[in-house]
C-alpha positions in Angstrom: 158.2 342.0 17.6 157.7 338.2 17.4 154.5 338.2 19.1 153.0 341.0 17.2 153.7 339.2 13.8 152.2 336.2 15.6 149.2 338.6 16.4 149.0 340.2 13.1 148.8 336.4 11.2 145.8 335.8 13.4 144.1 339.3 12.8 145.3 339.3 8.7 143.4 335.7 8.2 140.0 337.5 10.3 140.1 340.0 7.9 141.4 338.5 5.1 144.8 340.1 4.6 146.7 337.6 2.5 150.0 340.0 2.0 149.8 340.6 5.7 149.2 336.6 6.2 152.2 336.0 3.7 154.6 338.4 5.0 154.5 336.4 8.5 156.3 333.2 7.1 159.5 331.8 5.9 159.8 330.6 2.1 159.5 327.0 3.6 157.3 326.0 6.7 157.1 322.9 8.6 152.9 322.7 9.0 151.0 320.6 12.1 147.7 321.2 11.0 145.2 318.6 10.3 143.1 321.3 8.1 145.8 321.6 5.6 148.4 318.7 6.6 146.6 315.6 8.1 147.5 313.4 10.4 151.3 314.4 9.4 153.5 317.0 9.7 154.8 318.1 5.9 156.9 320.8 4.8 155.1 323.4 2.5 156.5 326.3 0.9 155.5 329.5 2.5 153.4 330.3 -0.8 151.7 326.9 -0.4 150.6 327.1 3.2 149.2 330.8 2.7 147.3 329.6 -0.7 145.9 326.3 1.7 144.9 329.4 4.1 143.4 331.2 2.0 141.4 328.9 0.8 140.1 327.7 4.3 139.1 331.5 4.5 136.9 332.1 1.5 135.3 335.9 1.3 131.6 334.0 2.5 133.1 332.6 5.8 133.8 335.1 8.8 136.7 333.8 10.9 137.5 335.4 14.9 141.0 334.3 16.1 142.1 335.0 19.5 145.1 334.0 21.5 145.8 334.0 25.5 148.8 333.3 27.9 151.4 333.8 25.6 154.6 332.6 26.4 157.3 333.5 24.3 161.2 331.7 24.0 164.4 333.1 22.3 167.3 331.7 21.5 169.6 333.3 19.3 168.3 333.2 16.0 164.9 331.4 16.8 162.4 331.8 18.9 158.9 329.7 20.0 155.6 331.8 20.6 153.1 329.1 22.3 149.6 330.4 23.3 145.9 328.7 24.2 143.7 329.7 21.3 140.9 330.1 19.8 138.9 329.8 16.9 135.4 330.8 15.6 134.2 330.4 12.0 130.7 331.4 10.6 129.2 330.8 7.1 125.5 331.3 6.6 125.6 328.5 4.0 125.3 326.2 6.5 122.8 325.2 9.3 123.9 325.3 11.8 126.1 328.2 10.4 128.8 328.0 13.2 132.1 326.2 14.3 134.3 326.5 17.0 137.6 325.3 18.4 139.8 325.6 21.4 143.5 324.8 21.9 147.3 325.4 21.8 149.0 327.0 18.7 152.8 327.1 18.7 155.2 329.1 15.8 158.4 328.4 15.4 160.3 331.7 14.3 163.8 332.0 12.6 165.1 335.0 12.0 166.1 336.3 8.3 167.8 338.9 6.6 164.0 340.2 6.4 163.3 339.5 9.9 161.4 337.1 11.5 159.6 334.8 10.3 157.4 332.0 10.8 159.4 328.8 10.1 156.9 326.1 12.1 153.4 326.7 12.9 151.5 323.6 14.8 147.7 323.2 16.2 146.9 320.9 19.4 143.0 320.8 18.8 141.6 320.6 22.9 137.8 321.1 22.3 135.7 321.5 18.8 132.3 322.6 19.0 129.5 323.2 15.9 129.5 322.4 12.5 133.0 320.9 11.4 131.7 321.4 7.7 132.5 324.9 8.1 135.8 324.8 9.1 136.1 322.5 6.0 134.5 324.5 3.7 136.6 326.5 1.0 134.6 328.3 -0.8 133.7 326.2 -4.2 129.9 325.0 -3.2 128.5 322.4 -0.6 
């Protein structure tokens, strides 16, 4: 169950499923993401973090999401789902139109009267590759 909701937030952002995106994290989340946190680690609501998603993922930017050697820890109620990953974005707005990026994700889960849910959620960038102004890019105009 906790890797298919990990599974399902990747494939929801690809194709643009913001209630599927949503439903995959807690009302607060601890972010590790330089896209949408920095250099620091902050704590965003869940509503937040999906509307920072969302617009990292605007309707004229295709995104591809994949995740490998998955390695999943429980204890109680939490649990860690840590995975090699990657990530490929293409907007024809730009030239050259594509960006890439390899590395670790890891989500902390915690499980809630509505299940499990994504609590944590940190990026380890290994490789990037491309045009970083498309991962950037969010949708209002170059």
């Amino acid at each position: 169950v906790i890797e298919e909701i990990a599974a399902r937030l990747d494939r929801g952002v690809d194709d643009k499923q913001w209630d599927v995106v949503r439903a995959a994290f807690a009302d607060n989340v601890e972010v590790d993401i330089g896209a949408v946190s920095g250099k620091e680690k902050v704590v965003m609501t869940g509503d937040a973090f999906c509307a920072e998603v969302v617009a990292l993922n605007p309707p004229d930017k295709k995104a591809y999401h994949s995740r490998v050697n998955v390695i999943t820890t429980i204890d109680g109620d939490r649990a860690t789902v840590t995975a090699q990953c990657y990530g490929w974005n293409d907007c024809p707005l730009f030239d050259p139109s594509v960006y890439e990026v390899w590395g670790a994700m890891t989500h902390g889960f915690v499980r809630t009267s509505q299940g499990w849910r994504i609590d944590r959620t940190r990026m380890e960038k290994w490789r990037e590759a491309g045009n970083a102004e498309v991962s950037n890019y969010r949708g209002v105009g170059k």
